[in-house]
C-alpha positions as CSV (number, residue, x, y, z in Angstrom):
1,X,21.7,-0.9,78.2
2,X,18.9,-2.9,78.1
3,X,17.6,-4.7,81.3
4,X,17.9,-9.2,80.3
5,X,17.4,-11.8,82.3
6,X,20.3,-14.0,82.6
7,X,19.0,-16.3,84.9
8,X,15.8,-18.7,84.0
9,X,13.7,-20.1,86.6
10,X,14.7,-23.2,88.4
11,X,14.2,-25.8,86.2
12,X,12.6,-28.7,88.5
13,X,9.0,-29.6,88.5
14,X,6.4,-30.7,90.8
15,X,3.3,-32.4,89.6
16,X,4.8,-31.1,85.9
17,X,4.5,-27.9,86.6
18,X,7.5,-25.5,87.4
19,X,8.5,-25.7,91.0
20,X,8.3,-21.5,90.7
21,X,4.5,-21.8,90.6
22,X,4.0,-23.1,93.7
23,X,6.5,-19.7,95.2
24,X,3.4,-18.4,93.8
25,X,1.0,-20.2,95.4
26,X,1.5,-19.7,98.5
27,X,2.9,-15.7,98.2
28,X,-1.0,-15.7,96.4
29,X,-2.6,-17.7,99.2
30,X,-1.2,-15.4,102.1
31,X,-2.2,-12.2,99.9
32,X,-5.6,-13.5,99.8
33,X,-5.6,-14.5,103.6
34,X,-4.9,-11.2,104.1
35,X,-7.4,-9.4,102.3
36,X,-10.3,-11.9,102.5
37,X,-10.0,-11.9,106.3
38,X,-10.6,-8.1,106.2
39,X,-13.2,-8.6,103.5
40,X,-15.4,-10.8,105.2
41,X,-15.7,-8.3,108.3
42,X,-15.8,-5.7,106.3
43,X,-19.4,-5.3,106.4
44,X,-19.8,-6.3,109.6
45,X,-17.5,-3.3,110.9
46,X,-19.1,-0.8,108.4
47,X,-22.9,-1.6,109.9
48,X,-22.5,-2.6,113.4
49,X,-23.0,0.4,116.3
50,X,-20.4,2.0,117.4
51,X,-21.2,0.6,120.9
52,X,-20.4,-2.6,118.8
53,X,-17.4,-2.0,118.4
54,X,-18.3,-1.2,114.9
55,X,-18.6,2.0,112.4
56,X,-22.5,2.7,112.8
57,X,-23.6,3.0,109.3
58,X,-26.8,2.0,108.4
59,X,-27.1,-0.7,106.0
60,X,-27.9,0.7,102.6
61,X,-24.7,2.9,103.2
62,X,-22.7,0.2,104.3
63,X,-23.1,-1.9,101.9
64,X,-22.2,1.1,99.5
65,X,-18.7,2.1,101.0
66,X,-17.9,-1.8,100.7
67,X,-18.7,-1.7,97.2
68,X,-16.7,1.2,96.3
69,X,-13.5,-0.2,98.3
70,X,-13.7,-3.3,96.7
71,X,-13.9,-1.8,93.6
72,X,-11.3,0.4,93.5
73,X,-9.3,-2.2,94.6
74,X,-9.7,-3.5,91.2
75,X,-9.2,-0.3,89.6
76,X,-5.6,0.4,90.5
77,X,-4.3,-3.0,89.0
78,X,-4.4,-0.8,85.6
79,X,-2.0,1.7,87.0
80,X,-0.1,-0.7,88.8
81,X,0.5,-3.3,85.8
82,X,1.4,0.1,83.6
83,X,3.8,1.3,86.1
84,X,5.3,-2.6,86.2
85,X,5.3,-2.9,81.9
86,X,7.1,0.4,82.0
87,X,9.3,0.9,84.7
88,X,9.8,-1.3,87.6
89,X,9.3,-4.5,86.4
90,X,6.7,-7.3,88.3
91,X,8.3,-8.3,90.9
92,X,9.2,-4.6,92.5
93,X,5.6,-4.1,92.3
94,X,4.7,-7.4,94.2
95,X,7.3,-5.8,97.0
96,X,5.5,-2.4,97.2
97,X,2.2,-3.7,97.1
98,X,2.7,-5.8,99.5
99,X,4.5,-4.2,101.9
100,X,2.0,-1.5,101.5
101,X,-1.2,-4.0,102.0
102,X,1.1,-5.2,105.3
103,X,0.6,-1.5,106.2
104,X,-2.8,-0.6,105.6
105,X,-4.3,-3.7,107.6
106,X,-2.0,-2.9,110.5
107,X,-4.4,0.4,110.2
108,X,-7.0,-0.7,110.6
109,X,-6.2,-3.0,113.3
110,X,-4.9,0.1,115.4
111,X,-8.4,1.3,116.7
112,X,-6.9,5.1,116.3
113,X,-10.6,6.0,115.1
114,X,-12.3,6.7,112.2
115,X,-9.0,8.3,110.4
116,X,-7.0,4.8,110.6
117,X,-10.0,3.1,108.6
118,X,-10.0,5.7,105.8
119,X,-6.3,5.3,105.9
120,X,-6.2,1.5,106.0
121,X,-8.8,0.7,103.3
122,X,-7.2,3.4,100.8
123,X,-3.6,1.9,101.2
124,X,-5.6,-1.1,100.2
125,X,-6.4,-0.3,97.3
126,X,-3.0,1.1,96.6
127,X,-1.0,-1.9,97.3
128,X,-3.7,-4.1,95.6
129,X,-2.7,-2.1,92.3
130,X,0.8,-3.0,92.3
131,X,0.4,-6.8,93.6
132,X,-2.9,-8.2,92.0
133,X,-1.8,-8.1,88.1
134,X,1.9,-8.7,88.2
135,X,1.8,-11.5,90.4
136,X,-0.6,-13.3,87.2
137,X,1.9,-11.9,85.0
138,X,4.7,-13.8,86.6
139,X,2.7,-17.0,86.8
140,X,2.0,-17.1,82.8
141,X,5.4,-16.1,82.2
142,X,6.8,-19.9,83.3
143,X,5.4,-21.3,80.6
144,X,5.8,-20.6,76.6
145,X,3.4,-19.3,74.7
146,X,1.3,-22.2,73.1
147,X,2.1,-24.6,76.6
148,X,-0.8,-26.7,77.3
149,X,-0.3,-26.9,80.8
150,X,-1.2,-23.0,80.8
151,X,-5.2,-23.6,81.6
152,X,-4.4,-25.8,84.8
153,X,-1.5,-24.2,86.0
154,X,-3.7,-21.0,86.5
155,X,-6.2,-23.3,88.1
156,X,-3.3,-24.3,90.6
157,X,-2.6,-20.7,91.1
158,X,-6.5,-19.7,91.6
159,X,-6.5,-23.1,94.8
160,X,-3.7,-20.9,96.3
161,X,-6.0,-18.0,96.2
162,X,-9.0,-20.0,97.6
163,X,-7.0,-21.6,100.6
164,X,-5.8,-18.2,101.8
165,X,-9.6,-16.9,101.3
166,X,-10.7,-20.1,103.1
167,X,-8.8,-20.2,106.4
168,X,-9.1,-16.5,106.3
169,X,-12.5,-15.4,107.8
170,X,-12.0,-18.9,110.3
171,X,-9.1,-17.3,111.3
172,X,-9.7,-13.5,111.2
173,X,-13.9,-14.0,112.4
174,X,-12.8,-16.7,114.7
175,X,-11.1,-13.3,116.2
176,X,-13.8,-11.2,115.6
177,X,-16.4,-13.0,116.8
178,X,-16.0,-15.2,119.4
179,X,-12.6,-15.5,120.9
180,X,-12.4,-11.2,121.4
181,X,-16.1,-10.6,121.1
182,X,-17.7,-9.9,124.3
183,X,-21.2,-11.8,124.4
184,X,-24.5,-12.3,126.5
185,X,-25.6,-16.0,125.5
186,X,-25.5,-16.2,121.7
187,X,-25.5,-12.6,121.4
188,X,-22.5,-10.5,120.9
189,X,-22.5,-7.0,122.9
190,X,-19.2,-6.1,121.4
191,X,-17.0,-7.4,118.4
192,X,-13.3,-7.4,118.4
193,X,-12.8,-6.6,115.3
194,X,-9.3,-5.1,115.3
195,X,-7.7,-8.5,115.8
196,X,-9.6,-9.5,113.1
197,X,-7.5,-6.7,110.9
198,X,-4.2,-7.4,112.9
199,X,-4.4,-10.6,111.9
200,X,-4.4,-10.2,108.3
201,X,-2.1,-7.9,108.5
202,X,0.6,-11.0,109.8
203,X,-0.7,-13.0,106.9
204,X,0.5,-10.5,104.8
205,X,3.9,-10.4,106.3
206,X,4.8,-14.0,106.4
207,X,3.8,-14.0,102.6
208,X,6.2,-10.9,101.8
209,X,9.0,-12.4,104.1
210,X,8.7,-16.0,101.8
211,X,8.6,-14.1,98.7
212,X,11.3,-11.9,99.4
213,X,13.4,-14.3,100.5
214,X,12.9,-17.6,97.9
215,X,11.6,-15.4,94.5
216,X,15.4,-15.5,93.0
217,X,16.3,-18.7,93.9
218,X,12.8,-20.6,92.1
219,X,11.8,-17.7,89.9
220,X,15.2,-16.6,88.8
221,X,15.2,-13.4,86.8
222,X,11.5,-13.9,85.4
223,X,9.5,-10.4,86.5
224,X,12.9,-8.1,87.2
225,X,12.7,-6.5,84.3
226,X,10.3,-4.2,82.9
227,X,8.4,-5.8,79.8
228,X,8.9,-3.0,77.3
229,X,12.4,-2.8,78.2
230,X,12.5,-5.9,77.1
231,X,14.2,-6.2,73.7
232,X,16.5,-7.0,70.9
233,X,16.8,-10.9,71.3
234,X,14.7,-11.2,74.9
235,X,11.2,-9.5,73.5
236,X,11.6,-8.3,69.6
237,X,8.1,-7.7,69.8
238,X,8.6,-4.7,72.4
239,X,9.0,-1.8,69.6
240,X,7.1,-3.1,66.7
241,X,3.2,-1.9,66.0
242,X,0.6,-4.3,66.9
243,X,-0.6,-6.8,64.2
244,X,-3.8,-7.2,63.1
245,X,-4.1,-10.7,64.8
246,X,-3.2,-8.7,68.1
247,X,-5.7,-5.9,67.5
248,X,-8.0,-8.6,66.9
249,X,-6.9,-10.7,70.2
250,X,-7.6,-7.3,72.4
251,X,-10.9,-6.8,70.9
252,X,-11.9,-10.2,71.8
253,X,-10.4,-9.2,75.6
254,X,-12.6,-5.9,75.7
255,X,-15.6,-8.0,74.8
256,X,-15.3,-10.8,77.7
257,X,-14.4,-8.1,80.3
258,X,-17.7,-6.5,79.7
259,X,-19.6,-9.7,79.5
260,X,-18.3,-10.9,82.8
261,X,-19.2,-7.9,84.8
262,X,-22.5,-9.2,85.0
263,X,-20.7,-12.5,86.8
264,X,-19.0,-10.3,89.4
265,X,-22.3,-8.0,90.2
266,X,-23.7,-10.9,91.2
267,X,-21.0,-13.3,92.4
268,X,-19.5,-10.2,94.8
269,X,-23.2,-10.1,96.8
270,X,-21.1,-12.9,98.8
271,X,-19.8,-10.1,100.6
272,X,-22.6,-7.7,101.4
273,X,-26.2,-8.6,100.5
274,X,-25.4,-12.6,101.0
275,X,-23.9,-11.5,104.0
276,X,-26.2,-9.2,105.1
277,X,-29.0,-12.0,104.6
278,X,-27.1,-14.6,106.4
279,X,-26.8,-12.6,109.5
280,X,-30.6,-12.5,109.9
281,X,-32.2,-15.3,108.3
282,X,-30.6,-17.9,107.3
283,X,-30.4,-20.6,110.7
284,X,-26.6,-20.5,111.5
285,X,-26.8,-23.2,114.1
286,X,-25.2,-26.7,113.7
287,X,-26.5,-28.3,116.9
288,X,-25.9,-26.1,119.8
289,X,-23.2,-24.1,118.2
290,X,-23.5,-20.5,116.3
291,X,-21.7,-20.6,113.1
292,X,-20.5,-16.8,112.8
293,X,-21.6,-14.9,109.8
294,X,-18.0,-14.3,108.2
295,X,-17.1,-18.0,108.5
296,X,-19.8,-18.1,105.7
297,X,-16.9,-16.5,103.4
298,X,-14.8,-19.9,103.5
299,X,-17.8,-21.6,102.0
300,X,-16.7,-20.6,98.7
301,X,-12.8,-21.3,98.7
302,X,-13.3,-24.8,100.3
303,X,-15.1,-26.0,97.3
304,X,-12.8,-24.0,95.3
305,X,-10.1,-26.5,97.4
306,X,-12.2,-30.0,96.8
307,X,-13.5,-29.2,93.2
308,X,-10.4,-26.9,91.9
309,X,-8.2,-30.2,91.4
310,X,-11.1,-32.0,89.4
311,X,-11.3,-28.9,87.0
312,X,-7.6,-28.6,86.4
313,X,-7.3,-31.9,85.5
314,X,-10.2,-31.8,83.2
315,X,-9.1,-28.3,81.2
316,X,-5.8,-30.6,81.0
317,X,-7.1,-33.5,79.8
318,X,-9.6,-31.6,77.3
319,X,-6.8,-29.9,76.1
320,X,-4.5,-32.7,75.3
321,X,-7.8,-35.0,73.5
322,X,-8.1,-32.0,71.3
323,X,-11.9,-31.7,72.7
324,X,-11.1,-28.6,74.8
325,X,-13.6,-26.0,75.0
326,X,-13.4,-22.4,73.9
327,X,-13.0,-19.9,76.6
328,X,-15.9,-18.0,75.3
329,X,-18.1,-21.4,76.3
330,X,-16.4,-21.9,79.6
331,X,-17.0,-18.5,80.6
332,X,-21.0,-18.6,79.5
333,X,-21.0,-21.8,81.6
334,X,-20.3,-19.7,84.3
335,X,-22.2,-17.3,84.1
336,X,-25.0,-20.0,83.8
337,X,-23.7,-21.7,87.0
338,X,-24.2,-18.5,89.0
339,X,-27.7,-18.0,87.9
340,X,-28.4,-21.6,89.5
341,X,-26.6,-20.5,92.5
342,X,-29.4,-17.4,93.2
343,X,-32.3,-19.4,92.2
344,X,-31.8,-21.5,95.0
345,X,-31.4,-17.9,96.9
346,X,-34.8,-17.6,96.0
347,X,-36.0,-21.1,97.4
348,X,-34.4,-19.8,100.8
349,X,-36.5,-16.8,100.6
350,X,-39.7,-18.7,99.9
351,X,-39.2,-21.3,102.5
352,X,-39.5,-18.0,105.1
353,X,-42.2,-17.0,103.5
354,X,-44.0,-20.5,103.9
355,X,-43.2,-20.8,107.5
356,X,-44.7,-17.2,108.1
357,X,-47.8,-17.9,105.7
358,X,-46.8,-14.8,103.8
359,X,-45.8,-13.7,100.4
360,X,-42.0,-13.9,99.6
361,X,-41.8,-10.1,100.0
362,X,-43.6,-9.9,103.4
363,X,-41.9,-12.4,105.5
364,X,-39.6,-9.6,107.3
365,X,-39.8,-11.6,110.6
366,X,-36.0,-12.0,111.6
367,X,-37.1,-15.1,113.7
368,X,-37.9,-17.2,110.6
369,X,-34.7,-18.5,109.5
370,X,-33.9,-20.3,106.3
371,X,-32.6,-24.1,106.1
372,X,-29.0,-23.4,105.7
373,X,-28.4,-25.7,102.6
374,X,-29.8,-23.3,100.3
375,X,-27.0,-21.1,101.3
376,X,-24.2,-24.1,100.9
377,X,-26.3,-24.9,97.2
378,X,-26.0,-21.5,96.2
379,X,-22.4,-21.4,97.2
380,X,-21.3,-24.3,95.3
381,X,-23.0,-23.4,92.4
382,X,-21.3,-20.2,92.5
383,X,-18.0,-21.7,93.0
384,X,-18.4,-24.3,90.0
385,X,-19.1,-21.5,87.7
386,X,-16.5,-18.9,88.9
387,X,-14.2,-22.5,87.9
388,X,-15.1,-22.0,84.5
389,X,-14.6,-17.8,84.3
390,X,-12.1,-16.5,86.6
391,X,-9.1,-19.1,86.1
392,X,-10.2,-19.3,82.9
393,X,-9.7,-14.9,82.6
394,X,-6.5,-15.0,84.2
395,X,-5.3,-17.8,81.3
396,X,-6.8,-15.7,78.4
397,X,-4.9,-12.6,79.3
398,X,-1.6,-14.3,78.5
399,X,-2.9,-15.9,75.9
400,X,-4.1,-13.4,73.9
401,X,-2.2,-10.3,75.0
402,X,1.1,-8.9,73.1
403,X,4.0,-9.4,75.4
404,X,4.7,-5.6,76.2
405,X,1.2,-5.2,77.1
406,X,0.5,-8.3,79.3
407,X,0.4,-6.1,82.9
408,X,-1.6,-3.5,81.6
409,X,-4.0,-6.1,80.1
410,X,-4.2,-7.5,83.5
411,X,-5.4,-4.3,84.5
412,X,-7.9,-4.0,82.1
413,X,-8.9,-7.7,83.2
414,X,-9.7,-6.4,86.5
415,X,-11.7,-3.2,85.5
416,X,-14.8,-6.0,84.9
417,X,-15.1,-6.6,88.9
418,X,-14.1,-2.8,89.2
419,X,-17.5,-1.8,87.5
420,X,-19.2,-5.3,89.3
421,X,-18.1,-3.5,93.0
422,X,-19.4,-1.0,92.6
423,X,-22.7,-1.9,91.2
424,X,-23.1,-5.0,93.6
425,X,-22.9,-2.4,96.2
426,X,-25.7,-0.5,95.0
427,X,-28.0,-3.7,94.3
428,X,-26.9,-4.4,97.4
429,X,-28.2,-1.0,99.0
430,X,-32.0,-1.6,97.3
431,X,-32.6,-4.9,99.0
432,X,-34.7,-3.6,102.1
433,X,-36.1,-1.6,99.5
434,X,-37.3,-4.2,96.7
435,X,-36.8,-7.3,98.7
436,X,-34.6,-10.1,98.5
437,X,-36.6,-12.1,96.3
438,X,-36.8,-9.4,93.4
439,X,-33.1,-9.0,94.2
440,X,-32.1,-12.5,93.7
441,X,-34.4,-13.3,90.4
442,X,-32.9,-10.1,88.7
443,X,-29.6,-11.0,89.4
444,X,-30.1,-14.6,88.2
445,X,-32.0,-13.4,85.0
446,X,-29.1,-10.6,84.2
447,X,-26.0,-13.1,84.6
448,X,-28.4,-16.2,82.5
449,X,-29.2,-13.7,79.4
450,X,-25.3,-12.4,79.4
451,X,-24.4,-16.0,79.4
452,X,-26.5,-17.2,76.4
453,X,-25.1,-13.7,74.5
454,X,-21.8,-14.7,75.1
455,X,-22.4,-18.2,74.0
456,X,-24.0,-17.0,71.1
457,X,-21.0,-14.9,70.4
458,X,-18.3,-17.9,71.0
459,X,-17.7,-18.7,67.2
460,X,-16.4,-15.3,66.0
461,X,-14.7,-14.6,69.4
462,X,-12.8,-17.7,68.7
463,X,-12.1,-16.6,65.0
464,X,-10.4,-13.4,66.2
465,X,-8.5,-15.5,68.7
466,X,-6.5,-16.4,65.7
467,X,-5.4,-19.8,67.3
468,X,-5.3,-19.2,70.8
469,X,-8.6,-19.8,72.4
């Protein structure tokens, strides 16, 4: 007997959008508190001394093993949105992936040595698999197919994402590094960074307790069941072949992920070379006070916060002139954005080298710090083009995906910062080696020239869109 939901989602609104999406919102924000509180000391952990309280890995290494965990994390979202489409429906995968993220950062936040870590970063990247995609799934699933409100309401969605990931590393680094750390003066002799981790681990629960206990009464039935179970009057679509429009659509899905890898290799270098860089020369004081490295990571979601609102109610306005613009030219905007971002990346590295009298490769000195506004710049550049991309991503997926497929497609979504991991954390590795200018202007030239190829590529993307870009 097949598996229909006979209960919608409540039907009131808030700001005209379902009341559901904002369950959402916050089960999002405290998934993202929990994992970008253990990202942004990530790092830290890996390369610190062990009389640090930290792993003892050298940099280059470091910086490696954080970009293979953060890209696997955004491998498993293919299984988990195949094992959601085909057996266990989204929101059962929401449940075990978080409960299972709940987990790992409680292990890491155990201190039972080097085991626990391993442990705690690889259930990670398990529960990650089942939450990340189905919980995007559910979101474009409250509205119908052609809804204009689609665009923003993923741009609501994306805020609760960047307020978890911006009280995170305040919270979780405030913990870290100053309230558990044991210092001399500014200097810290030993972090505590398993409150950091225990921390998140909390965040996690209060978000699985919420969604747990609310999902039925706001979501009603949406997500229960699994989409190609789906049929007869609910999802006709489940058993029949793919059209050519759809083959067309996934081509057209293909395409962007591989274009926006090169956004992600060089937007993800927040987390290891930017943070690397920021530790030792960029001048973290404001006054008399020492802003610790990980608070750096809120930068980011705090203009996501103040400019987020601005962008949702311009893709809504856009949409409903008839002026919108194509996804492939918000996404090339982006990229664009980003390049900005590292150019001024670049002015930070030649101010050092001014002060020192040196060539922007030579000026190793630690002492000679950076003016900390080219870090905010670059930040907020970065943030106004990951506006125009990453919402934008999550939007086109149900947009353009057939209905049995929409999980998996997630997946596939998140195989382009899979790949972008993994790589950042090799660019990241070669900066002692090639320097952080050559570093920065690479990355800058890469994401600028995949940019203007995309753009260039904008009018038959939209043509295959049949309709729905």
């Amino acid at each position: 007997m097949s598996e229909i939901a006979v209960q919608p989602p409540n039907p009131k609104t808030l700001f005209g959008h379902p009341i559901g999406l904002y369950l959402l919102f916050l089960t999002e924000m405290w998934e993202r508190f929990s994992y970008y509180g253990m990202r942004g000391l990530l790092t830290l952990f890996l390369s610190k001394a062990v009389i640090e309280g930290g792993m003892g890995f050298d940099k280059a290494n470091a910086t490696l093993i954080y970009g293979y965990f953060t890209g696997f994390v955004y491998l498993t979202p293919i299984i988990g949105g195949w094992i959601a489409d085909n057996f266990i429906g989204q929101r059962r995968a929401i449940l075990i992936g978080g409960i299972t993220m709940m987990i790992a950062q409680f292990s890491l936040g155990s201190g039972l040595g080097n085991v626990s870590v391993y442990a705690g970063l690889l259930l990670l990247i398990i529960g990650n698999g089942f939450f990340k995609p189905n919980i995007s799934t559910i979101v474009g699933a409250l509205y119908p197919q052609a809804d204009p409100r689609r665009d923003s309401a993923f741009t609501i969605f994306y805020m609760g994402i960047n307020l978890g990931a911006f009280l995170a590393p305040l919270v979780c680094g405030f913990l870290a590094e100053d309230m558990f750390a044991v210092k001399e003066g500014d200097t810290i002799i030993s972090y505590g960074f398993k409150y950091g981790f225990l921390a998140a681990g909390v965040g996690m629960m209060f978000g699985q307790i919420m969604f747990s206990t609310l999902s039925q009464r706001f979501l009603g039935d949406v997500g229960k069941a699994p989409s190609v179970k789906k049929k007869d009057k609910d999802n006709p679509e489940a058993e029949i072949p793919l059209t050519k429009e759809e083959t067309d659509r996934l081509k057209v899905i293909f395409i962007v992920v591989t274009f926006v890898t090169f956004f992600w290799a060089g937007f993800e270098q927040a987390g290891s070379s930017l943070t690397l860089y920021t530790d030792e020369f960029i001048d973290r004081h404001i006054g008399s006070f020492l802003v610790p490295t990980s608070w750096f990571q809120s930068v980011n979601p705090l203009f996501i916060l103040l400019v987020g609102p601005l962008f949702s109610a311009l893709w809504l306005g856009l949409a409903k002139s008839g002026k919108d613009l194509s996804i492939p030219v918000k996404m090339s905007l982006g990229m664009f954005l980003l390049g900005i971002g590292f150019f001024l990346m670049i002015g930070a590295v030649y101010e050092r080298a001014m002060i020192a009298g040196m060539g922007p490769q030579d000026a190793i000195d630690a002492s000679i710090k950076a003016n900390i506004w080219w870090l905010i710049g670059a930040y907020f550049f970065h943030t106004i083009g990951e506006l125009c991309l990453s919402p934008i991503g999550l939007s086109m997926i149900t947009k353009l995906s057939p209905i049995k497929l929409v999980s998996l497609l997630y997946g596939v979504w998140f195989l382009s910062p899979f790949v972008a991991q993994i790589a950042g954390g090799y660019i990241a590795a070669y900066v002692e080696e090639l320097g952080a200018f050559n570093i920065f202007a690479l990355i800058a030239g890469f994401v600028i020239l995949a940019g203007i190829i995309l753009w260039s590529m904008s009018g038959m993307l939209v043509r295959w869109m049949h309709g729905r870009g």
